[in-house]
N, C-alpha and C positions, 0 to 999 in steps of 0.2 A: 079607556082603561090604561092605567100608567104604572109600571113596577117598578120600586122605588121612589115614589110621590112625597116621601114625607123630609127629604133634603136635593141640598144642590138645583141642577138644572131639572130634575124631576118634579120637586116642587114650586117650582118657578112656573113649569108647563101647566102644572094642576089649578097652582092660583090663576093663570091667564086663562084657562079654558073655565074655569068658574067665576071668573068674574064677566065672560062674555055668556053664561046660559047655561053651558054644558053639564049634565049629568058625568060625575067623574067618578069609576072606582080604581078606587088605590090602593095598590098593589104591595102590602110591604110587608118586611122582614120580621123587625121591632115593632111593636105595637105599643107598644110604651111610649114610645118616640111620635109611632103616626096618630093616634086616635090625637094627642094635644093638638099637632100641626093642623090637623084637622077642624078643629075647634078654631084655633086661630085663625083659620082660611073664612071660615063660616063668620065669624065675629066681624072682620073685615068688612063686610058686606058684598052683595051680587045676587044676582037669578040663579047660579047655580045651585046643585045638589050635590054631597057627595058621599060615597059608603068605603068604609075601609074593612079589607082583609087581609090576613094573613098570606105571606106568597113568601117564601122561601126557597130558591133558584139554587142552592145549594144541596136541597133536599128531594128527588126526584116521586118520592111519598108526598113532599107537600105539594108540589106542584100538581102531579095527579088530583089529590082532594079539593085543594084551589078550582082546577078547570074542572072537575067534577059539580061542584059548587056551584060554578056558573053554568055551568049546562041546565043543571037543574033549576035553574031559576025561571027561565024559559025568555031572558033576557037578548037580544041583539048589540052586539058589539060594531059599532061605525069607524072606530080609530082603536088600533089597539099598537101601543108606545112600548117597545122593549128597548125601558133607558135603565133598569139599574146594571148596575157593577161596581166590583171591586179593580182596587189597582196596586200592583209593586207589592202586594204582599209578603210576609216570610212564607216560605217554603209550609204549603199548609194540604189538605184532602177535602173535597166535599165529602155529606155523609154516605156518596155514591163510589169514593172513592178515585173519583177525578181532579186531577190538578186545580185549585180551587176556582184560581181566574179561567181558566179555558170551560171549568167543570157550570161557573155561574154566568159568563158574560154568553158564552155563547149553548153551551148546552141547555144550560137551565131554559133560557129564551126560544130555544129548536123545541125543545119538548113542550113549551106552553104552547108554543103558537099550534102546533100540528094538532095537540088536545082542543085548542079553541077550535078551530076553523070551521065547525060545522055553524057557530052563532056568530061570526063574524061577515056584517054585511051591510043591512041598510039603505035607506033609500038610494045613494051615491053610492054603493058596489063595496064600500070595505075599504081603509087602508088598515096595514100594516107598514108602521115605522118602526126599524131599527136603526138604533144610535150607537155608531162606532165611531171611532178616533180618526183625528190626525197622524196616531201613531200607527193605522195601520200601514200606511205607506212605510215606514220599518219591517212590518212585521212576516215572518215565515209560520207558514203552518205545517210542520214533523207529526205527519201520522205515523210514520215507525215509532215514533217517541211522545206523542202531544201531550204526556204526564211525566214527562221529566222523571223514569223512571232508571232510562240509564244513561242522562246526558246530566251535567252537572247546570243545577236547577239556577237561575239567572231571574230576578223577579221582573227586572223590564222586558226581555224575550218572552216571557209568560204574557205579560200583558198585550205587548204588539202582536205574539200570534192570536191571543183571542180575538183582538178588533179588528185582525185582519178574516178570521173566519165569519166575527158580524157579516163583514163586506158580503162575503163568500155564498153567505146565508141568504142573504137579503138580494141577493142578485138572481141566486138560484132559483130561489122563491118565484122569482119574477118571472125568468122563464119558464117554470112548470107551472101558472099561474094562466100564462100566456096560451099554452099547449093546451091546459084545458079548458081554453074558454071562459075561464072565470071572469069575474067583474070586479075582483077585489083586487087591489095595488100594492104591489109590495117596494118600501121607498127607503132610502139610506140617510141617515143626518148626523150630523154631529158638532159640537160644537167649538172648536178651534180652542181657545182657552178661555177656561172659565172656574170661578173661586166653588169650588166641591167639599166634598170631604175624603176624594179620592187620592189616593197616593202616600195618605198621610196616620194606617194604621201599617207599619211595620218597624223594624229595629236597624235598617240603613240608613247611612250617611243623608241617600237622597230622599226616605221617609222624614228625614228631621228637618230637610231643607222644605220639603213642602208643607210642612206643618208651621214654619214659622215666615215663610213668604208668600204662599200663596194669596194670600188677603192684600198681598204689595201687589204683587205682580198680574193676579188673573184677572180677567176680567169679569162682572159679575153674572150671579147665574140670571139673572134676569135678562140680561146679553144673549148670555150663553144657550138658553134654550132657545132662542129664536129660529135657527134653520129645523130644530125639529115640528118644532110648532107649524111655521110653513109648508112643511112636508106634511105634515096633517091634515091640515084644511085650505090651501090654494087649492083652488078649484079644477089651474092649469095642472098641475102635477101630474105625472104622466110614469108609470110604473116603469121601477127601472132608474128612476133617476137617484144623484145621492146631492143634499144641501147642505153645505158649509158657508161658512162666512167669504165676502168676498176676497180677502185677502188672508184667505189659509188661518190664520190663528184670529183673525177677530173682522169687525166690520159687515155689514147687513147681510143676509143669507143669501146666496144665490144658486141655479143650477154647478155643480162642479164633476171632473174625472176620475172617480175613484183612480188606485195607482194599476200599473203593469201587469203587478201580480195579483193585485185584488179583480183583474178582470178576466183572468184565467180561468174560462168554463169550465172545463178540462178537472183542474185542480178544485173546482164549489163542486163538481158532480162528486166527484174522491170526496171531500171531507162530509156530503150530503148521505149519502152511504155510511160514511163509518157513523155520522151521527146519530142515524134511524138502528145503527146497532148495539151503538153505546147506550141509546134511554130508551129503547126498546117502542117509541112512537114512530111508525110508517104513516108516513102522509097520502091521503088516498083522495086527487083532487079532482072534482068533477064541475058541473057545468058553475056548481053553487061554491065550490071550493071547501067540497068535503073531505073529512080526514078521517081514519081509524088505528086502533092502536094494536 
């Protein structure tokens, strides 16, 4: 399962995981957008299968219905990929009322996963990959404030605190993962730089810059998903770890350090807390790495 499958490094992962076999659903916003990509993946050719739904990480209703959805299905989930997000936005609200980026990258993703967790699993035990930035090594997380309610709103602060709470998430994860025995993996990836369509819906100076270089400069996403993709299916991967490129912005994936403050237990327990307050999902994990809301 992949959220936002239908551009960037998210479709990159999807075409690579269906053209090796994999059953892939994909998780998207637009549907306008995904059901074509969709089509074009299939046209392509491969052994794979794929089914697209709606998933809206912005919208804490849809995400409920989404993971409702698949519960109901009576589906197993073996890889479940928390790659979409937004970046540098204007100063904008999810329909929750949280700071868009912190409300999508990392909320929206805390609440899907904890709704999944009871059908995430599989014969290998379950990953969970979250993909966060090189910019988390920037980023601070202000729970007095994390909606820039009365700090003067900054759209790269926005974005660095979210991917540094990915980290925060995906770490946390792992030790309560760990505590209870579970089998399931929770793993960190991201992809140093890579051509998206991130950075490149808002009205600053550096929204224009990435709109009109990024096709120079990044690297492509077909690059670029690469350390998530490894963090999925290396067999070695061992929960807990995060995969970036060998040389920080680009170059083949390897184990790497999250930063300083991305390994602050201390600080993932604080924001793991205010999370389970904010979207109202308590994670309840047991031997299977069950969850309730």
């Amino acid at each position: 399962m992949v959220t936002g499958a239908n551009s960037g490094i998210g479709l990159e992962a999807t075409r690579n995981l269906h053209r090796r076999g994999a059953h892939v659903v994909m998780a998207c916003r637009n549907m306008g957008k995904a059901r074509p990509v969709a089509d074009a993946i299939e046209r392509g050719g491969g052994p794979g299968t794929l089914e697209v739904y709606r998933l809206d990480l912005a919208d804490l209703v849809s995400v409920r219905a989404f993971a409702e959805t698949m519960l109901q299905s009576g589906r197993i989930i073996d890889v479940l990929m928390n790659n979409a997000g937004v970046m540098a936005l204007d100063r904008s609200r999810t329909v929750d009322g949280f700071e868009s980026q912190f409300g999508t990258n990392h909320l929206g993703h805390f609440a899907l996963t904890g709704l999944l967790m009871p059908i995430i699993g599989g014969e290998n035990g379950g990953r969970i990959v979250t993909v966060t930035s090189i910019a988390h090594r920037s980023g601070q997380v202000h729970l007095d404030d994390p909606y820039y309610e009365r700090r003067r709103y900054n759209r790269w602060g926005a974005y660095f605190q979210s991917k540094l709470a990915n980290v925060h998430f995906g770490l946390e994860l792992d030790r309560r993962l760990r505590m209870s025995a579970s089998s399931v993996l929770s793993v960190l990836a991201h992809p140093g730089t890579a051509r998206t369509e991130l950075g490149k819906n808002g009205s600053a100076a550096t929204n224009i810059v990435m709109r009109r270089f990024t096709p120079v400069l990044m690297r492509s996403g077909v690059q670029g998903c690469e350390a998530q993709l490894r963090a999925a299916v290396d067999p070695a991967v061992v929960g807990g770890e995060m995969y970036g490129p060998r040389w920080m912005a680009f170059g083949p994936p390897q184990v790497e350090v999250p930063s300083r403050r991305g390994r602050d237990a201390e600080a993932a327990r604080r924001l793991w807390e205010f999370s389970e307050r904010a979207t109202g999902v308590v994670y309840r994990l047991g031997g299977s790495g069950t969850s309730s809301r």
